[in-house]
N, C-alpha and C positions, 0 to 999 in steps of 0.2 A: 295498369291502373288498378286501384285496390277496388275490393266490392263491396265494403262495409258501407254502408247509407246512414244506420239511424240518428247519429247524431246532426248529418251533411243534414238530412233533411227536417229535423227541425228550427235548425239554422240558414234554411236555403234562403230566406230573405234577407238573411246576413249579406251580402254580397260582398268582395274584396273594395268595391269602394266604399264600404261604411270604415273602412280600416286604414289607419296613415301610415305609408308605407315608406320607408326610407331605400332605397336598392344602392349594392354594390357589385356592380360586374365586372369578376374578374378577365383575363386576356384569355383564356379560352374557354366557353360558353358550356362546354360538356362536365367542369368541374362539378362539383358537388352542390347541392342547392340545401342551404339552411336557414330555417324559420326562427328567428328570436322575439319573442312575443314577451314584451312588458308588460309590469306593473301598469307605473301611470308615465307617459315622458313630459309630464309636467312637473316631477320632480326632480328639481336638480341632480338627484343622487343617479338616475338614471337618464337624463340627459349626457353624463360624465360619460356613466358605464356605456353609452351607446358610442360616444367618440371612440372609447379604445376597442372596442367590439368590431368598428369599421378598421379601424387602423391594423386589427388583426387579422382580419378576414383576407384584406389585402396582401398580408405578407403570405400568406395560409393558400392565396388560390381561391376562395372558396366563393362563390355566388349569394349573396345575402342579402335575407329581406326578413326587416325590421319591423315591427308591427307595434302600435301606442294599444296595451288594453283599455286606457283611459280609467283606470280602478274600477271597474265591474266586471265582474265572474260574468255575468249573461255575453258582456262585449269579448271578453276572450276566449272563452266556450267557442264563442263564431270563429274566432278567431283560431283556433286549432281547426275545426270543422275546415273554413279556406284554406289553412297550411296544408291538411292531407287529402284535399280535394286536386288539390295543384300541384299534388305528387313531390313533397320537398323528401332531401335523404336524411335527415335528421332535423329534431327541434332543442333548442333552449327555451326554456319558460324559466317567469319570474312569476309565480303565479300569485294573483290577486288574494287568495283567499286558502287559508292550508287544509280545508275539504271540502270546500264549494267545488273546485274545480278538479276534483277526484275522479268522475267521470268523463269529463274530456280527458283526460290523462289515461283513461283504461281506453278509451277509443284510439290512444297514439298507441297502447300496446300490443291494442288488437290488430291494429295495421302492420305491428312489427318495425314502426318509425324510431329508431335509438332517440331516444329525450333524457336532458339533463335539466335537473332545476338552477336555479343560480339565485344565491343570497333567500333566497324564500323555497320553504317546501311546500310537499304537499304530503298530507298522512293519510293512510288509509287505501293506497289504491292497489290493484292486483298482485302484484309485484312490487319490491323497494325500487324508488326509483334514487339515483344514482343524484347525490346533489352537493354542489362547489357556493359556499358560502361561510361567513365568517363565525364565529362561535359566538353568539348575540348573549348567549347564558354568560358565558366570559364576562363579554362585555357589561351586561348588567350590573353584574357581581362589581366590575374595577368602580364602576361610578358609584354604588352604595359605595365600600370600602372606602374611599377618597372620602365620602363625608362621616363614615366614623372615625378616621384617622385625623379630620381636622376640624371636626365637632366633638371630642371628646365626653362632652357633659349629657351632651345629646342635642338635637335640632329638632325643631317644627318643619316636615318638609311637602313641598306642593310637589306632585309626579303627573306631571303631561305624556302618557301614552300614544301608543301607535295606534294605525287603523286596526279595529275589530276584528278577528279572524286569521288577519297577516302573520305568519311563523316567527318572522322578528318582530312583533311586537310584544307576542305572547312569550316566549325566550326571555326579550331584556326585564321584560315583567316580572317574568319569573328568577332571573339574579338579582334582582332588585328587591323584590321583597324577600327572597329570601334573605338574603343577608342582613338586612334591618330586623328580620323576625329574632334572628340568631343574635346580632348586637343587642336586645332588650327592648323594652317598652320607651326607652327615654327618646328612640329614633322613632318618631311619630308622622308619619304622611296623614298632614292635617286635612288635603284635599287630592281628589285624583278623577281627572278626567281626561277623555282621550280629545286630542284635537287633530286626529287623520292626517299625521306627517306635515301638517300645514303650516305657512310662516304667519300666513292674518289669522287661521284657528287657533294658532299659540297666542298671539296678540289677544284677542277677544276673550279666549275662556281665560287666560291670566288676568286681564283686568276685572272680569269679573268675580274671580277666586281674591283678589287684591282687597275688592270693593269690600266682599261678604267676610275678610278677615281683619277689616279694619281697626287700625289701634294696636294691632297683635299679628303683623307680618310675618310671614317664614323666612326660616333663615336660608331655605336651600331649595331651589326647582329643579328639580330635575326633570330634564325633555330627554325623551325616547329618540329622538334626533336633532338635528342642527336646527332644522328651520321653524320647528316650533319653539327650541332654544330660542333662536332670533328675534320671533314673535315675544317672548317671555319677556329678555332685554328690552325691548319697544315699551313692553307695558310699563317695565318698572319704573321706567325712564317719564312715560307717560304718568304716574301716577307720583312722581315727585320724589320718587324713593331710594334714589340714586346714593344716596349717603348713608342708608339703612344697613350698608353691606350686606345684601343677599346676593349668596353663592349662586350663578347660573351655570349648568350642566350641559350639555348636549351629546351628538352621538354622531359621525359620520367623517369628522375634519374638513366638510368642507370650508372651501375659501376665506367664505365670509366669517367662518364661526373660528379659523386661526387667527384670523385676523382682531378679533375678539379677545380671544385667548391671548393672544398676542399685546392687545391694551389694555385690558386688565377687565372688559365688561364682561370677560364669559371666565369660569374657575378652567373646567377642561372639555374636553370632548373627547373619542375614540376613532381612532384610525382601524375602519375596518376592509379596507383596501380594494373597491370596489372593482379597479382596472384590474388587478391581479383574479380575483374573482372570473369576470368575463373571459378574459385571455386564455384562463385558464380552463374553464367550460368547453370554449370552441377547441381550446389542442386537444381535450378528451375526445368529445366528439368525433371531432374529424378524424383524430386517431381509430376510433373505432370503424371509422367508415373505408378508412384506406385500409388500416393493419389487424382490422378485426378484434383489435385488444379492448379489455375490456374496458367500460366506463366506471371507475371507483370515485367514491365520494372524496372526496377535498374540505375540511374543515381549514379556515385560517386564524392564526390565534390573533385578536384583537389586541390593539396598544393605546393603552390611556396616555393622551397627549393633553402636556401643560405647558404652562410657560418657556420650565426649562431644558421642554424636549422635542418643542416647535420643529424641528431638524429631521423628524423622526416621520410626520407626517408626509406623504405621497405626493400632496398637491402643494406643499411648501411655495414650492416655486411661483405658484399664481396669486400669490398674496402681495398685493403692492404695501 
């Protein structure tokens, strides 16, 4: 048992039942014990990533418990405190916040716990920590580019951002704006506000972005992900605009938003390959655990998915 405390005990009233736990026990009990501590598992993107995280852990052997941070740095903070209190041999983290939770992260170091980030990092903490996620700069950069390439003249464009602090939010922001800085003045984000990965905060702040541009709509949204995309579509739809041709963007391929793409309500989205992602965290890991090797970061290059490359997409297949 490790003898580090201080963090255990400012979160001792944390207890593991404030935490939703998912378990998978593999066929013999002595295997490895690993902690994957989410973002939020109220977002689709990582409700997915937890299906193939199960389905890997299975094939792997590995003993697994799954943890919802519910997007608060204070809830997943506890939530590391319980993983190294209950002695797990490694953790994944998605972490909430990319130097909120730098401190629990030095407390997995101090115990000597192997941790990999997955899809979100974290900066600033003792040592680099080791992280398997997509190249979200990429990814920013393909969705500006797409709309200089099929706005030539230039566009009025609305940009629905991620949660505040999240490393993919901060990343697509940043290929995002840059590239419009670089394309000229003509490529204008008339408004930009974040609606926290949300489907009804895409809905809400787009209608109300709709209301206060009134007479003088943009030609282009672009959402930091699918489900504030979604929300975007709802509004336009909701506000009668359907025939205005405004370009909707999104970020992630999920289901719904191929499906979209697919009939013509969304321009595109990016396949940034969430299952490959996970899968790929736990073979590091585990790998470290058995064969000592080391944990190396895993960048994956993201792919701008349109119409005519619907094929290319990971979750193709669950598109009715």
């Amino acid at each position: 048992m490790k003898t580090r405390f201080s963090l255990r005990a400012v979160c001792a009233i944390c207890t593991v039942a404030a935490s939703t736990l998912v378990s998978v026990t593999p066929a013999h009990a002595d295997n490895e014990r690993v902690a994957a501590l989410f973002h939020n598992m109220a977002e689709p993107f990582f409700v997915f990533m937890n299906r193939e995280l199960q389905d890997e852990a299975k094939k792997l052997n590995v003993k697994l418990t799954v943890v919802d941070g519910q997007g608060s740095s204070p809830k997943q903070t506890s939530d590391v405190a319980n993983a190294l209190t209950q002695g797990v041999d490694g953790i994944i983290i998605a972490p909430t916040d990319v130097t909120a939770m730098v401190p629990a992260i030095n407390e997995i170091l101090a115990d000597k716990v192997p941790v990999v980030t997955v899809d979100r990092r974290v900066d600033g903490a003792k040592t680099p920590i080791p992280h398997v996620g997509a190249d979200n700069v990429a990814g920013g950069r393909m969705l500006a580019e797409w709309v200089v390439k099929n706005f030539p003249n230039g566009a009025r464009i609305v940009f629905l951002t991620g949660q505040p602090g999240s490393s993919s939010a901060i990343d697509r922001a940043k290929g995002v704006r840059d590239t419009f800085a670089k394309a000229g003045p003509k490529y204008k984000i008339v408004a930009e506000q974040t609606a926290n990965w949300a489907r009804d905060q895409g809905l809400t702040v787009t209608q109300n972005i709709l209301t206060s541009l009134s007479g003088n709509p943009p030609q282009v949204i672009l959402a930091a992900n699918d489900d504030m995309a979604l929300g975007a579509v709802e509004a336009i739809q909701s506000a009668g605009l359907t025939k205005a041709g405004i370009k909707v963007l999104g970020y992630d391929a999920a289901p719904d938003a191929l499906r979209k793409v697919r009939d013509g309500e969304m321009a595109v989205t990016v396949e940034q390959s969430p299952g490959k992602q996970i899968r790929t965290a736990l073979q590091l890991l585990v790998g470290q655990l058995r064969n000592k090797t080391a944990i190396r970061s895993s960048a994956i290059e993201p792919v701008l998915i349109t119409s005519d490359n619907l094929s290319a997409a990971a979750r193709i297949g669950e598109v009715k």
